[in-house]
C-alpha positions in Angstrom: -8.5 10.4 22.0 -8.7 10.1 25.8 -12.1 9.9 27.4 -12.0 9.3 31.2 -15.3 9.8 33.7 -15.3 13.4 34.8 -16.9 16.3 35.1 -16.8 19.8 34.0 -17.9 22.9 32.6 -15.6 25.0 30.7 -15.6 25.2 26.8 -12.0 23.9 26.5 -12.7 20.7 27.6 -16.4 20.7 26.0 -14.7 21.4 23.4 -12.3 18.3 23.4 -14.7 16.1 24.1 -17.1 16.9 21.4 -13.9 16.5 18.9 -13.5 13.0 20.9 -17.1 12.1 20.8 -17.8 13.1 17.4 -16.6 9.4 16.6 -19.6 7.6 18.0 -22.9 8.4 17.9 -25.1 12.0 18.4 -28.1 11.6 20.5 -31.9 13.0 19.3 -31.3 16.3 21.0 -27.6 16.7 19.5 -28.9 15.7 16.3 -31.4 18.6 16.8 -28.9 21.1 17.5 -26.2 20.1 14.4 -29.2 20.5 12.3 -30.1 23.8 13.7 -26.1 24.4 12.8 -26.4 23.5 9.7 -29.4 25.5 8.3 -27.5 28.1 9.8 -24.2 27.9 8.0 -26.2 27.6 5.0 -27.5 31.0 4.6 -24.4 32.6 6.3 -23.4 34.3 3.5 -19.6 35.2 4.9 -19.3 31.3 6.4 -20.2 30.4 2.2 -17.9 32.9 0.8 -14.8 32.2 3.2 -15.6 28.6 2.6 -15.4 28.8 -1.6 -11.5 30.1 -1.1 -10.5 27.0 0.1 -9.3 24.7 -2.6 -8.9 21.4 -0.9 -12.0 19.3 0.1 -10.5 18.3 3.4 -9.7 21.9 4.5 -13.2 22.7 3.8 -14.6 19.7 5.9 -11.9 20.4 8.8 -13.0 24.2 8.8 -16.6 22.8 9.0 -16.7 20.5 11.7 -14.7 23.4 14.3 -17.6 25.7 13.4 -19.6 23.6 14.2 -18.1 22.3 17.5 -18.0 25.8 18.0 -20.9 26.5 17.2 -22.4 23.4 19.4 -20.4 24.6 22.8 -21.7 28.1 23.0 -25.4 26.7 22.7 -24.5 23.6 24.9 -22.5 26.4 27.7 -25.7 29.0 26.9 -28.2 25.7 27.9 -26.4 23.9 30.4 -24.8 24.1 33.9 -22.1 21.1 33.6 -21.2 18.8 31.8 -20.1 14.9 32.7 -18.6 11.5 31.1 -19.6 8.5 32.4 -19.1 5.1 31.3 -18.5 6.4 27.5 -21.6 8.9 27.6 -21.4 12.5 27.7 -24.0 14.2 29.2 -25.1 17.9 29.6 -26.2 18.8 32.8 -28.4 21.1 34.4 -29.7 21.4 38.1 -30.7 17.8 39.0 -31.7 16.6 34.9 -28.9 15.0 33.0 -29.3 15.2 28.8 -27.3 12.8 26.7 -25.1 14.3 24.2 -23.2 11.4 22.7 -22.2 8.1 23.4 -19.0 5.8 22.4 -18.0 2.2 22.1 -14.4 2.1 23.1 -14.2 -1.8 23.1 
């Protein structure tokens, strides 16, 4: 994990830093949208059935959690202008309003 203050707006990088972030702590509105995920992956019925051919618990968790940091970047890039870390926050931005995404205590 390396989390330095910049800021950004393509998925790749999103992308990393939800993978870095998911180590601290989701905000309200990211709560919200894993939820939203969630329910979702639920009732997909060819996410459940894809999911039941893998034997190992920790595949099944690893295949999970890049859905759903897929799944969480094309809502947050759909939503969202920019995107910025600062001072171990991650923040979505759009116009002038910043939205707090996660935040991480690296000490």
């Amino acid at each position: 994990m390396y989390i330095k203050n910049e800021k950004f707006s393509d998925e790749e990088t999103l992308l990393e830093m939800l993978f870095d972030f998911s180590l601290g702590t989701r905000s309200a509105y990211t709560n919200e949208l894993v939820a939203q995920i969630d329910n979702d992956l639920a009732i997909n019925e060819k996410y459940q059935e894809f999911i039941k051919t893998l034997p190992d618990a920790d595949d099944r968790a690893e295949v999970y959690e890049e859905e759903r940091d897929m799944r969480l970047a094309e809502i947050l890039l759909e939503q969202f202008d920019s995107f910025e870390v600062s001072n171990a926050h991650l923040y979505a931005i759009k116009g002038d309003a910043q939205t707090l995404l996660f935040e991480i205590d690296l000490y």
